[in-house]
C-alpha positions in Angstrom: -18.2 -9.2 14.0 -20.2 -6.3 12.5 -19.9 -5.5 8.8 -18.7 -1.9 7.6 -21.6 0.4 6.6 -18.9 2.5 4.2 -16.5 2.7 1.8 -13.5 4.9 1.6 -12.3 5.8 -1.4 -9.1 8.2 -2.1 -9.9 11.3 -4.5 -7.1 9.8 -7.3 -9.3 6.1 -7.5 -12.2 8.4 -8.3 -11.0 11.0 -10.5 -9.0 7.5 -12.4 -12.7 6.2 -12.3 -14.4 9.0 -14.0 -11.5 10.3 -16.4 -11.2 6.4 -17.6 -14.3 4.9 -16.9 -13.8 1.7 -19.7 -10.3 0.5 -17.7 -12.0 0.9 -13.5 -14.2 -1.2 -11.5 -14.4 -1.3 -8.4 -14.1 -4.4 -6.6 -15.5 -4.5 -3.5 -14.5 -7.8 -1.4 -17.0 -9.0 1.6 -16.0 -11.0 3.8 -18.4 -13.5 5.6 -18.8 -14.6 8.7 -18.0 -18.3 7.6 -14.8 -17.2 6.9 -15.9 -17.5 3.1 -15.9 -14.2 1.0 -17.5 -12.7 -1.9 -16.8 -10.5 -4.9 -18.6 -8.3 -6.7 -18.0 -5.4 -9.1 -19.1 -2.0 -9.7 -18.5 -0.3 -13.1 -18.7 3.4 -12.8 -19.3 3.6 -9.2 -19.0 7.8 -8.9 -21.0 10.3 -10.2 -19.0 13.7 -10.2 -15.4 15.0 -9.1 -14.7 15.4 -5.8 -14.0 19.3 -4.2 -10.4 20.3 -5.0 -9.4 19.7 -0.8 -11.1 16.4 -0.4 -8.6 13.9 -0.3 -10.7 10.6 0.4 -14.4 9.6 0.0 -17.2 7.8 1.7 -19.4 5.7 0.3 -22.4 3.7 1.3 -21.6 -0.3 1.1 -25.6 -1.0 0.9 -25.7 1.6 -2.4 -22.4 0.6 -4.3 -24.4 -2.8 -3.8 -27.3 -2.2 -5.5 -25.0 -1.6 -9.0 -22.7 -4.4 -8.5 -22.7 -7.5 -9.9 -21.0 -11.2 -9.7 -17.9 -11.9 -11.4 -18.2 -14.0 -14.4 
């Protein structure tokens, strides 16, 4: 099973994220091989609003990665 090189996001989860950024995370859930998974969090994941038509996002797994962080 191959792992998923993106993230989709809708346009509302990332105008909520940058219009409230102290009540979103994003939690982003891997699941393993092993059948074990793991959690990790990204506090303000998005940079800038997206263009009035978009209505969903894509992301990069590998960069959301590099801010997240174990949950405590």
């Amino acid at each position: 099973m191959e792992s998923a090189d993106t993230i989709t996001v809708t346009r509302n989860e990332v105008l909520y994220s940058l219009n409230k950024p102290d009540d979103f995370i994003l939690a982003i859930v891997e699941f393993l091989p092993t059948g074990d998974h793991r959690v990790r969090y990204v506090r303000s994941p998005f940079e800038r609003e997206p263009d009035f038509k978009v209505t969903s996002l894509n992301y990069s797994l590998s960069q959301l990665l590099l801010s997240a962080h174990s949950p405590s």
